[in-house]
N, C-alpha and C positions, 0 to 999 in steps of 0.2 A: 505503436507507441501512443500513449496518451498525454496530452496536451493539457494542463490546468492551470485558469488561471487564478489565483487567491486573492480576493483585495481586506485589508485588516480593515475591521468597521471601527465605530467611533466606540461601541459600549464597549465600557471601562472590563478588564481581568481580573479576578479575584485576586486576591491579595495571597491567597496560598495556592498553590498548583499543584502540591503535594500529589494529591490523589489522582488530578489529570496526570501527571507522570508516573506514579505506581502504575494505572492503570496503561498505559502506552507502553511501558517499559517493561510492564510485566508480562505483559502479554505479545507484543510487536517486538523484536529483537533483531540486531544484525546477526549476519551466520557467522560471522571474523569478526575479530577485534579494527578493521579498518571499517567495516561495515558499521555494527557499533558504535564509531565514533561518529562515524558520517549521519548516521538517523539521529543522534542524541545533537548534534552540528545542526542539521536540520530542523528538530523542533524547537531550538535556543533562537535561529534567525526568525523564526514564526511567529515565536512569543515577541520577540525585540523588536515587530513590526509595529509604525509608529501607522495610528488610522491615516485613510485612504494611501499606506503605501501598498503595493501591490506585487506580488511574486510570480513566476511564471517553471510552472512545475514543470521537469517530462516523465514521465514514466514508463518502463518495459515491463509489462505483466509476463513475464515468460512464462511462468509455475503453471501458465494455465495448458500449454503446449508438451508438458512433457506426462508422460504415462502414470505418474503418481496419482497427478492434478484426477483423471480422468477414474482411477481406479477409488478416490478417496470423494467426488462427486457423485456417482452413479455404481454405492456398493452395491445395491440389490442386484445389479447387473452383471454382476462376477466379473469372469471373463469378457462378457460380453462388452464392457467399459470402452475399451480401447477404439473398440469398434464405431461407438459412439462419438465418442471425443471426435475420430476424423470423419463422421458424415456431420458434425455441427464445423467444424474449420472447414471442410470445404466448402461449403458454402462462403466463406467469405473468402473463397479464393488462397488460402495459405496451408 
């Protein structure tokens, strides 16, 4: 789990975010409509951060532990992908 902490600075937001959100929205998506609501939830508290308030993120990168992650990282390596994936995780013990 990753730990981050955000603090909102003082320079001003542009006045349209349009494009910050096509771009976030279009591309970054929840996989459910509860998910969905929660990211789109999320970047409304971010934008609403008044300066020097501060947030404190956690996050589970799981995607990176399961056989897609490893197969969709290291295509040149075919099969051999998977193999990879768990000699870099064991290293850090998991």
């Amino acid at each position: 789990m990753s730990i981050i902490n955000i603090m909102r600075t003082d320079k001003a937001l542009p006045e349209n975010l349009e494009s910050a959100r096509d771009l976030l929205f279009g591309s970054l998506d929840g996989f459910n409509r509860d998910d969905k609501k929660a990211w789109r939830s999320f970047w409304k508290r971010l934008i609403g951060m008044e300066p020097g308030e501060m947030a404190l993120v956690e996050a589970v990168m799981e995607f990176l532990r399961e056989g897609h992650a490893a197969r969709f990282l290291w295509r040149h390596l075919g099969d051999g992908a998977d193999e990879m994936m768990e000699s870099i995780l064991s290293g850090f013990d998991e």
